[in-house]
C-alpha positions in Angstrom: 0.5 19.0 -14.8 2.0 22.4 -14.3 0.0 23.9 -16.7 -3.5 22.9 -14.7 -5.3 25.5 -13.2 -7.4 24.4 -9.9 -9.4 26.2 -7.3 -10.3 24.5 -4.4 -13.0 25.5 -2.2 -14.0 23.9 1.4 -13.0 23.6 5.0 -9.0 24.5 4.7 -7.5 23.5 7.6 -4.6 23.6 9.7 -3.2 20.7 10.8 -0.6 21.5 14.0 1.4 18.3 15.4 3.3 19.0 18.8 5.9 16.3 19.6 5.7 15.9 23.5 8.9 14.8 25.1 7.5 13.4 28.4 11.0 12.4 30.3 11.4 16.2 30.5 7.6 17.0 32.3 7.8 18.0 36.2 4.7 19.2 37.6 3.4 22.3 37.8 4.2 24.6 40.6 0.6 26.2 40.4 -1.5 22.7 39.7 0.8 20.1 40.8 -0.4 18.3 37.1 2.3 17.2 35.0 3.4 19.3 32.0 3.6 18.1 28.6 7.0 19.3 27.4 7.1 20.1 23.6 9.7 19.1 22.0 9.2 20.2 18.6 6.2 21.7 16.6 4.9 21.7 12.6 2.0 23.3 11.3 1.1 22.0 7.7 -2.3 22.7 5.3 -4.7 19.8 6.3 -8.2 19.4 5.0 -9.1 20.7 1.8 -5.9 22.8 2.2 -3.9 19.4 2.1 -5.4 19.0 -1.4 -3.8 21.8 -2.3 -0.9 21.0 -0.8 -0.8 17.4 -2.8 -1.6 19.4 -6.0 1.3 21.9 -5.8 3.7 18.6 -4.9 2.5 17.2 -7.9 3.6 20.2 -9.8 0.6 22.3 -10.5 1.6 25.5 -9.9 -2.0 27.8 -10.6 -3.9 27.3 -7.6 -6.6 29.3 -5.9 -8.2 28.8 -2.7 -12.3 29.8 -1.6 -12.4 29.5 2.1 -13.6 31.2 5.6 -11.4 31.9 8.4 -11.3 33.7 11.8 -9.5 36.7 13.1 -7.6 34.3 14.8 -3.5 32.8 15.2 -4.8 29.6 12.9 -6.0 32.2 10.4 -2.9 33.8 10.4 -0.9 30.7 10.1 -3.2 29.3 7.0 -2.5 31.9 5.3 1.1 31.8 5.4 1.1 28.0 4.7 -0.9 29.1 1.3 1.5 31.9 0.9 4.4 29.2 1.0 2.4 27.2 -1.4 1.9 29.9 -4.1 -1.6 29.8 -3.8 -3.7 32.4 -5.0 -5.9 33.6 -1.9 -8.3 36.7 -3.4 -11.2 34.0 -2.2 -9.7 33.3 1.4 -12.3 35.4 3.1 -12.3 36.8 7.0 -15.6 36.2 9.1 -15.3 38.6 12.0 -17.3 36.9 14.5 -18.8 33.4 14.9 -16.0 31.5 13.5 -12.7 30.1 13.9 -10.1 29.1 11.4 -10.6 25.3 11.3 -7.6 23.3 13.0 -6.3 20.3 14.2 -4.1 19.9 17.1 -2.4 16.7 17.4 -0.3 15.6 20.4 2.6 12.7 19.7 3.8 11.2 22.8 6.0 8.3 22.5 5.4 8.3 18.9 1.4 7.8 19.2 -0.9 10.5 18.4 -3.0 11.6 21.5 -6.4 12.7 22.0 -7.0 15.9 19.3 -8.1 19.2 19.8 -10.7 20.2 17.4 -11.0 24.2 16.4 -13.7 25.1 14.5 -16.1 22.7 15.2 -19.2 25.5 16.0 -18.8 27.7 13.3 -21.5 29.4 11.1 -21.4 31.1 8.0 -22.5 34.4 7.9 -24.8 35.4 4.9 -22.7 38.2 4.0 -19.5 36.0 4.2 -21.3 33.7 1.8 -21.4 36.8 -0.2 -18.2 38.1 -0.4 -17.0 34.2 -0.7 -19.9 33.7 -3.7 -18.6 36.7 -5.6 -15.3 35.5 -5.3 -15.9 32.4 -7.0 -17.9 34.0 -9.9 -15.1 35.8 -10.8 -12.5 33.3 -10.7 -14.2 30.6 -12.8 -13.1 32.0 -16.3 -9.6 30.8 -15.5 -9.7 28.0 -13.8 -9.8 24.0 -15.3 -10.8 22.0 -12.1 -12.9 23.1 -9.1 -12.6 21.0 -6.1 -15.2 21.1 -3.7 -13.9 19.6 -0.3 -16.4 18.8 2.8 -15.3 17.5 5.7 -16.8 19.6 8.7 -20.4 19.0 9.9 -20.2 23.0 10.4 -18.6 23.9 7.1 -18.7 26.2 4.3 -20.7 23.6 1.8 -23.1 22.3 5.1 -24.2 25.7 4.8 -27.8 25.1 2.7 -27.9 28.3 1.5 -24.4 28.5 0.2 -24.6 25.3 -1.8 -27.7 26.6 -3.6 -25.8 30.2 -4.4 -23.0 27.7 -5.7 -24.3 25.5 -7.9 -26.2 28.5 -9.7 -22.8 29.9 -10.1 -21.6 26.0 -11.3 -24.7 26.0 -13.8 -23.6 28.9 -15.8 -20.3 26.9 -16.2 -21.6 23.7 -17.7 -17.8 23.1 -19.7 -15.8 23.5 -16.3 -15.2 20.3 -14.7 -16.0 20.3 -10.9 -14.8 17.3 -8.5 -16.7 16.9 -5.4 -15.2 15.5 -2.7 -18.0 15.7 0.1 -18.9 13.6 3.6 -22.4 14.7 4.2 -23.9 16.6 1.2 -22.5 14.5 -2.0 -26.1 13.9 -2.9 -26.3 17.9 -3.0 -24.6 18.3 -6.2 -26.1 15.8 -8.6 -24.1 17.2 -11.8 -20.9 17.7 -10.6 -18.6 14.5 -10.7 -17.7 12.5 -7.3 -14.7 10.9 -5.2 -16.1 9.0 -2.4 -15.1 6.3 -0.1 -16.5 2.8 0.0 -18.8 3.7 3.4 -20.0 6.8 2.1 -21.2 5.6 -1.3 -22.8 2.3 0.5 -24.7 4.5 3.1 -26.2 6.9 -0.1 -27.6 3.5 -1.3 -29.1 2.4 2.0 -26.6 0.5 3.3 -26.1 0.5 7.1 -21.9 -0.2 7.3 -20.0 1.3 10.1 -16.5 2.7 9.9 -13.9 0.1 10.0 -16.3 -2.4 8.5 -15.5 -5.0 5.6 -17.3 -3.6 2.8 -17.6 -6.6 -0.1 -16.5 -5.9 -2.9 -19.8 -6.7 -4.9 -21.4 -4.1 -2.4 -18.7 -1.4 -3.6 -19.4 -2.3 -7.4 -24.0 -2.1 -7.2 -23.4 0.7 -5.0 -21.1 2.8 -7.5 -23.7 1.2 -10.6 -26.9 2.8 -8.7 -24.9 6.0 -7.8 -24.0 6.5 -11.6 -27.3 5.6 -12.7 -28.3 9.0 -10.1 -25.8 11.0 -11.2 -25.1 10.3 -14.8 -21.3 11.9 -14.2 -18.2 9.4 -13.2 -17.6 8.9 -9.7 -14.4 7.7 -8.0 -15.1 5.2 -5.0 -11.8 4.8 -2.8 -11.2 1.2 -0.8 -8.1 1.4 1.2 -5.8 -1.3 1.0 -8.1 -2.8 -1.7 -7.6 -0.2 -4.1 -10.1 1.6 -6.1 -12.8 2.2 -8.8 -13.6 4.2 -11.3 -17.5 4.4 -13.0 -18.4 6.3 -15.9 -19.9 5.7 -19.3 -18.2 2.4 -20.0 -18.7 0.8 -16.9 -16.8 -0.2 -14.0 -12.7 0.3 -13.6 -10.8 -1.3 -11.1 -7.8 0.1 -9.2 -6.0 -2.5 -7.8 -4.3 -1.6 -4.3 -1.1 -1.1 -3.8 1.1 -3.5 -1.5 3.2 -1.5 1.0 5.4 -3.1 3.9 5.8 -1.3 7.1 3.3 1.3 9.1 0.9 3.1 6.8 -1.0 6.4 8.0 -4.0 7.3 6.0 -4.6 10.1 7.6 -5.0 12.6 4.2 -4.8 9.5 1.7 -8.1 11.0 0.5 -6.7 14.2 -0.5 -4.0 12.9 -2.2 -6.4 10.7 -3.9 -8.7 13.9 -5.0 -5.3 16.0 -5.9 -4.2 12.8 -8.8 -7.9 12.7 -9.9 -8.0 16.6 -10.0 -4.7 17.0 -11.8 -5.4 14.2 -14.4 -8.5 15.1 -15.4 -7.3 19.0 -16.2 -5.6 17.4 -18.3 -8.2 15.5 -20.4 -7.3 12.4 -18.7 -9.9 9.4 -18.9 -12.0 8.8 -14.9 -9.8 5.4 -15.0 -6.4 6.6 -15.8 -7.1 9.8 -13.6 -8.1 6.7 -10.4 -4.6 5.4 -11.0 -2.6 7.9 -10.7 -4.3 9.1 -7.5 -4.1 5.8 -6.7 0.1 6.4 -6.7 -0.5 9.6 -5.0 -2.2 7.8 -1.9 -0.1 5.5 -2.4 3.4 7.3 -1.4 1.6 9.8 1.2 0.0 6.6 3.3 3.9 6.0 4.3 4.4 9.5 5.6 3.8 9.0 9.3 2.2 11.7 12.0 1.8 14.0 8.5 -0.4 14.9 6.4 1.9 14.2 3.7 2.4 15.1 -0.2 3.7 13.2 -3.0 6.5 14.4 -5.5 6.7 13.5 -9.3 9.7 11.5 -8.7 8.3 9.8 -5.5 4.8 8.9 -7.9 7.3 7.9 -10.6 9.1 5.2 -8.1 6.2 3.9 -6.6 4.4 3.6 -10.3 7.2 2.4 -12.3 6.7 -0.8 -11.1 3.9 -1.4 -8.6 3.0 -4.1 -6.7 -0.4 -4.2 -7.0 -2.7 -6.5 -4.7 -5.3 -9.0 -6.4 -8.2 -10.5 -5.4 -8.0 -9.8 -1.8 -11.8 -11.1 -0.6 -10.3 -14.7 -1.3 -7.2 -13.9 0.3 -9.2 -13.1 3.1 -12.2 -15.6 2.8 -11.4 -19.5 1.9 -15.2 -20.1 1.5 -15.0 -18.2 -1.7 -12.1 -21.0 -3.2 -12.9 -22.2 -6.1 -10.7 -26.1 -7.3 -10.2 -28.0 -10.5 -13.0 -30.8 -10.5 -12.0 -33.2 -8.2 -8.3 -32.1 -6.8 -7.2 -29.6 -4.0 -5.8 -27.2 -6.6 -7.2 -23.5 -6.3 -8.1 -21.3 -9.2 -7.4 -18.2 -8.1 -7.3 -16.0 -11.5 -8.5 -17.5 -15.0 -6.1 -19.7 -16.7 -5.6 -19.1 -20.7 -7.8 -20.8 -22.6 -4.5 -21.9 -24.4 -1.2 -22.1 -23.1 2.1 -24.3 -24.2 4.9 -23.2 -21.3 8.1 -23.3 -22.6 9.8 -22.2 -19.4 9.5 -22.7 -16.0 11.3 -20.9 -13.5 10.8 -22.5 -9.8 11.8 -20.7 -6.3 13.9 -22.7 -4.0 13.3 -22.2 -0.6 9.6 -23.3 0.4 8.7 -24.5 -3.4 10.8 -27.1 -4.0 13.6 -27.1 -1.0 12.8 -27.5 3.2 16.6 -26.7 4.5 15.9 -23.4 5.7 12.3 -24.1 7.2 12.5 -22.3 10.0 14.2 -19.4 9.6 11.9 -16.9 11.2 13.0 -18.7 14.5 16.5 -17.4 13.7 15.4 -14.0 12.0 13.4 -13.0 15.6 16.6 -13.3 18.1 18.4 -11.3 15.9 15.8 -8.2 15.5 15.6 -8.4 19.2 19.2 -8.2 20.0 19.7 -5.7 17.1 16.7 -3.7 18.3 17.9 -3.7 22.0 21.5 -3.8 21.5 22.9 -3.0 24.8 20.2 -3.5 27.1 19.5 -6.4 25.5 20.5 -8.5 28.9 19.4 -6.3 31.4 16.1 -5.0 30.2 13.0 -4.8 31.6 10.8 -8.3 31.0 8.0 -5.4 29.6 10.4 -3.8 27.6 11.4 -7.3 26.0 7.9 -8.4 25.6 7.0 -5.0 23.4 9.6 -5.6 21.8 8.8 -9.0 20.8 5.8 -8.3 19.9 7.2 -5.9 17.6 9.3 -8.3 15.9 6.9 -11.0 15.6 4.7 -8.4 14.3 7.1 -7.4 11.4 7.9 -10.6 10.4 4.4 -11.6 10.2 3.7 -8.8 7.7 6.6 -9.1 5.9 7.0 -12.9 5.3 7.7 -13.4 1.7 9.4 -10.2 0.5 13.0 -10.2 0.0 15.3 -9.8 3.2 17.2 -7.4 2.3 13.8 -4.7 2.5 13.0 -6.7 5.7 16.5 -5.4 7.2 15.7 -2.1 6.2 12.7 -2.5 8.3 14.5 -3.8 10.8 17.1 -0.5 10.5 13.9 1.8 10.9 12.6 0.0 14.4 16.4 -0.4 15.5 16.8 3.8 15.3 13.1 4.3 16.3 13.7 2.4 19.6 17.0 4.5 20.6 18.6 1.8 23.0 21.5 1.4 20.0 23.7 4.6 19.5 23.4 6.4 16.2 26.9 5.5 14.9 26.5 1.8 15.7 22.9 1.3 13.8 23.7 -0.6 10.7 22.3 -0.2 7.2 20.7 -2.9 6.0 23.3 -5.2 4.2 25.3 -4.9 7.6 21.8 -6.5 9.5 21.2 -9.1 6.3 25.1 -10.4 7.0 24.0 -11.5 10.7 20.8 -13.1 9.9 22.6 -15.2 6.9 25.3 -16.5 8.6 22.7 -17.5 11.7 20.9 -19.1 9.0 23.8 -20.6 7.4 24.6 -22.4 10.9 21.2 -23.9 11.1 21.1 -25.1 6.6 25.3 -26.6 7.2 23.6 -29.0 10.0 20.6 -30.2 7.9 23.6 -30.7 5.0 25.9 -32.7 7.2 23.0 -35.1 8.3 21.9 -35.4 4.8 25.1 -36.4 3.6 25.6 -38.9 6.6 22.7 -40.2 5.6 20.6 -39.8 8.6 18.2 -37.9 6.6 17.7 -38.2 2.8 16.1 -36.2 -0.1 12.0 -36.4 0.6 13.3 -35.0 4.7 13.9 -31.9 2.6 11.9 -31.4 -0.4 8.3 -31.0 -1.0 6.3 -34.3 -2.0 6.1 -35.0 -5.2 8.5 -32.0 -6.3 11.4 -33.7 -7.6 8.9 -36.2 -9.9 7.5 -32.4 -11.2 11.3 -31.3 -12.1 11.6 -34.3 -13.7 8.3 -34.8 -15.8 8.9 -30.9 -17.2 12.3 -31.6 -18.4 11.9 -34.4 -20.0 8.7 -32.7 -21.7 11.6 -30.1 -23.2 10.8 -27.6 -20.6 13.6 -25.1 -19.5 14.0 -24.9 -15.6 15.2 -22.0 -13.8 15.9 -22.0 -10.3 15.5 -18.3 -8.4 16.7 -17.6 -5.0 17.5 -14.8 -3.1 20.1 -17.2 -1.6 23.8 -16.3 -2.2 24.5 -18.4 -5.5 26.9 -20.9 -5.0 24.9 -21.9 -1.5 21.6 -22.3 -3.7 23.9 -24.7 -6.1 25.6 -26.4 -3.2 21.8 -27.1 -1.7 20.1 -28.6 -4.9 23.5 -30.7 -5.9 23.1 -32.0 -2.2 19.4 -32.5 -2.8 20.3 -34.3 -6.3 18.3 -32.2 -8.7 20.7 -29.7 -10.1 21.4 -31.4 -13.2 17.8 -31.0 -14.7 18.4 -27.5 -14.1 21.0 -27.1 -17.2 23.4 -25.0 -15.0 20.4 -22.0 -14.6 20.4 -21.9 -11.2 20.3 -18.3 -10.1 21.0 -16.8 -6.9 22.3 -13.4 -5.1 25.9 -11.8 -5.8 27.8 -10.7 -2.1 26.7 -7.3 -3.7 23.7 -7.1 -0.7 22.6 -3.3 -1.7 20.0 -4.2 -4.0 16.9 -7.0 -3.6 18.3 -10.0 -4.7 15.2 -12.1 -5.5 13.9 -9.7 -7.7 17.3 -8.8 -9.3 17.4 -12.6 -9.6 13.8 -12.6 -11.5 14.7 -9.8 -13.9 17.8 -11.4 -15.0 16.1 -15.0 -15.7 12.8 -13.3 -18.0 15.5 -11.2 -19.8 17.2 -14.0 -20.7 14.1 -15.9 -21.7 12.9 -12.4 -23.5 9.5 -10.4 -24.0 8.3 -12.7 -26.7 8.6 -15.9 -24.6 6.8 -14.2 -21.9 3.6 -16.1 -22.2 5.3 -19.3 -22.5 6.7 -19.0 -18.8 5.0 -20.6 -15.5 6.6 -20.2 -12.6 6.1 -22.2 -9.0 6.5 -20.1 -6.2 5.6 -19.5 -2.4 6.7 -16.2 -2.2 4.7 -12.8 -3.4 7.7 -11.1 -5.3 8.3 -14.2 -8.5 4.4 -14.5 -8.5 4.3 -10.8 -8.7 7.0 -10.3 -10.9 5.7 -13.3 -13.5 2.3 -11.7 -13.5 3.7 -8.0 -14.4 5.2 -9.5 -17.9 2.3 -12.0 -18.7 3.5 -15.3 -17.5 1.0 -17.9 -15.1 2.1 -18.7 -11.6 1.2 -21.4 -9.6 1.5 -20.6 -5.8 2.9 -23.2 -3.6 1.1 -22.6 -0.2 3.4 -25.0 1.3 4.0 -26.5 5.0 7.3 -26.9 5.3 7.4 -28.5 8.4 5.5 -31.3 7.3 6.3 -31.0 3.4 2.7 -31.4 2.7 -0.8 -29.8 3.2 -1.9 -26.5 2.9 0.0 -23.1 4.5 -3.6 -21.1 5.1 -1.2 -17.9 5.4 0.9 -18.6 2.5 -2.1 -19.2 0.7 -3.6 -15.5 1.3 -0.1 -14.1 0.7 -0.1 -15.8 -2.7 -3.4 -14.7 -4.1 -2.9 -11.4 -3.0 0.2 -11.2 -5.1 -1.3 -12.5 -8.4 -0.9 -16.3 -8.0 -3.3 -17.7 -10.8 -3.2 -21.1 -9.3 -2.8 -22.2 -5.6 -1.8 -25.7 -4.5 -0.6 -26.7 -0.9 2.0 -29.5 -3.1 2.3 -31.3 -5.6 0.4 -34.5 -4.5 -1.8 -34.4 -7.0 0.8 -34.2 -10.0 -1.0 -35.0 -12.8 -4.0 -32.7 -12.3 -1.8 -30.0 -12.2 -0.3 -30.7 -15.3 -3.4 -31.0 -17.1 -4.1 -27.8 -15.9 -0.5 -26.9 -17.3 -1.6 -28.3 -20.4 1.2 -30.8 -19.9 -0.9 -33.8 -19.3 1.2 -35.8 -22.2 4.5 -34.8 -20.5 
């Protein structure tokens, strides 16, 4: 990408965040109002300049900027910020009077962003500005690739009607250069030009009547991008969120799938990031869809950047994209009423099923797919966050302050049920140094935090083992219903089981020879090493389908109830059945689970394995 060359014109903005330390305000001798203390201060290129910004992260490094300021300190600023960027600014052009440089000032007290101070909001462009800035352009469309055009103020450069006539005459004497439009109010201004939008905006240029925040269907998304194109006649870009994105061109639709990401997201600038990876692709003769994914990525790693309008490296898109965990089908996550079942069972087809398939392998998960003895354990995980969190105030604290704080927890662990705990305790790390009750020096990394929650844990699975071998309790107290039959009817059909668990080893093979099904397993019974730096589960996962190699890979199923081994089956080809188990009562159906599951890929969904024989028919194991 270094070679592209991109201009970007539009409403460059600068984007000023003020960290407010409010236990040092007194009030003011003159008012008697209490002052808002500033702790700290950063100033960073927002708006179209933060597409800039995401470009020259990215590595391009010819960029050129068309924009208006004022004779004013944000004027000043911007064009410093652009000077740090290497931009070229011959078409950065000064209105005297009627305008000011467009900026945002964001206040963040307590860590939450306050009301904003808009600058710039009245402007209007002069028609000798629009002159100067027109010229400008003309001459620098020889050497550029890509032309960006960003909208987002009401009382912008592009709002201006005159100005976007003068433009796209300039544009029409250009027909080879590509131009990307990126606009909130006028994308139906520049009919020949290709589009990003987002979901509302493209919906609301086909009629529809959606408000901000709204759930827009997917099937809305998809008619609204066909009728758009079918206008246009140039690919378009149509952002989702969380649900990804899509690309339309020539050959149809092309969908993004989103990205899952644990822990507090910010889109605040996602969009730029997204136009930056679109822009930077296609100057280099990338296709509309592979150009979507990679500003995909982009958005992908600047979402995580909080209070910022944040870029994305090559090696921070490279880590995110190496092996992403994408999020599928997330209407029927969200909406049971769109299940579809195999004729006459309870057994959910989430994603199409091979029309042929012969597994060879199956590799299970323990905990929640096959084995109860740790149900429970988000009752032990939420004590500890709070006395980690709290540390020592933990006792004495405020009932307020423990209530947040709960809430915070449960939060977390409601979010993040299903990914491995070791990327949970790195969550938990974050909140424990965010909340600054616990001294730097005495915050622990994450393996320190996973250590206390496993041997809570391992209190609570040593008492279920000791009534089990006193017989008080037998097998069926602690395994799912019918999933020891399941073990059995796939082994003797020749089947090789693995078991996977995030579990330290010799505790998973201590549990399933208590539980009386470790012999089927052959000795491949996988767990976690004491090594606790690295996600175990999915370490677990990757040794297990090397073993079975890349040309098994569509000979293996795997049973799961947890998003990482169905997403890490789908990424190499294999089918996954989701076990959206109850562990409590070892049957029926986990609605929660179930959502989790299909969002990560699951191509079947069953709440257990009741109905044993329909699922291996489905299996194509009906004889076994």
């Amino acid at each position: 990408m270094g070679a592209a060359r991109i201009g970007v014109l539009g409403d460059f903005c600068v984007d000023s965040y003020y960290h407010i330390d409010v236990k040092a305000s007194e009030p003011s001798l003159e008012t008697g109002i209490s002052t808002r203390p500033v702790q700290s201060q950063r100033h960073t290129l927002g708006g179209a300049g933060n597409v800039l910004a995401n470009l020259h992260a990215l590595g391009v490094r010819q960029l050129s900027a068309f924009a208006v300021i004022g004779p004013d300190m944000q004027g000043r600023e911007l064009q410093r910020l652009l000077d740090e960027h290497g931009v070229n600014r011959a078409g950065v052009v000064t209105q005297p009077a009627g305008w000011q440089t467009n900026s945002y000032l964001k206040p963040i007290v307590e860590g939450q962003e306050c009301h904003r101070y808009d600058f710039g909001i009245f402007n209007r462009l002069a028609a000798e500005t629009a002159g100067v800035l027109l010229r400008a352009i003309t001459a620098a469309l020889p050497s550029l690739d890509v032309l960006v055009i960003n909208q987002q103020f009401k009382s912008g450069i592009y709002t201006d009607a005159e100005f976007r006539a003068g433009l796209h005459a300039v544009l029409a004497a250009r027909p080879q250069l590509i131009v990307l439009s990126d606009c909130r109010d006028h994308a139906d201004a520049a009919a020949t030009v290709m589009h990003k939008l987002n979901d509302l905006e493209a919906t609301r240029l086909c009629g529809g009547t959606y408000q901000p925040r709204d759930h827009i269907p997917r099937e809305k998304v998809l008619a609204a991008a066909d009728e758009l194109y079918a206008r246009w006649r140039t690919p378009l870009f149509v952002t989702r969120g969380e649900r990804g994105c899509l690309a339309m061109d020539q050959d149809g639709a092309h969908e993004i799938p989103g990205l899952h990401l644990i822990g507090p997201t910010d889109a605040v600038g996602a969009g730029d990031s997204m136009v930056a990876g679109i822009a930077a692709c296609l100057a280099q003769g990338a296709t509309p869809a592979e150009a979507a994914a990679l500003g995909n990525l982009v958005a992908g790693v600047t979402v995580q950047k909080l209070h910022q309008t944040g870029t994305a490296s090559p090696d921070e898109v490279r880590a995110i994209g190496a092996s992403p965990d994408h999020v599928f089908r997330p209407e029927l996550a969200e909406d049971m009423r769109m299940a579809a079942y195999a004729p006459g069972t309870a057994i959910e087809i989430a994603e199409p099923l091979p029309a042929e398939f012969s597994p060879a392998h199956a590799i299970f998960d323990h905990d929640g797919t096959i084995s109860t003895l740790r149900e429970g354990w988000e009752a032990v995980m939420a004590p500890m966050m709070m006395k980690a969190i709290l540390g020592p105030v933990y006792a004495t604290a405020e009932r307020d302050v423990v209530e947040r704080v709960r809430a915070q927890v449960d939060d977390f662990i409601d979010k993040t049920t299903g990914i491995q705990t070791l990327r949970q305790m790195h969550g938990l790390a974050g909140m424990v140094r965010a909340a600054g009750y616990v001294p730097e020096a005495e915050i622990l990394d994450a393996a320190g935090y996973k250590r206390i929650y496993n041997d809570a844990l391992m209190q609570l699975v040593n008492d279920r083992l000791a009534r089990l071998q006193r017989g008080e309790l037998g097998v069926g107290d602690f395994t799912l219903k019918n999933a020891v039959p399941l073990l059995e009817r796939l082994a003797a059909a020749g089947v090789k089981l693995y078991l996977a668990s995030g579990t330290d080893e010799q505790d998973v093979i201590r549990e399933a020879e208590a539980l009386g099904y470790a012999p089927l397993f052959e000795g491949r019974i996988y767990g976690a090493s004491h090594d606790m730096t690295h996600d175990a589960k999915r370490m677990v996962l990757d040794k297990i389908l090397r073993e079975i190699g890349s040309d098994n890979s569509s000979r293996i199923v795997t049973f799961g109830d947890g998003p990482v081994e169905i997403r890490e089956t789908r990424k190499c080809g294999g089918l996954t059945v989701g076990i959206a188990s109850d562990e409590v009562r070892r049957f029926g159906l986990n609605v929660e689970k179930r959502a989790r599951l299909i969002r990560a890929g699951a191509n079947l969904v069953t709440a257990d394995y009741a109905q044993l024989p329909a699922l291996l028919k489905l299996l194509h194991l009906d004889g076994a």
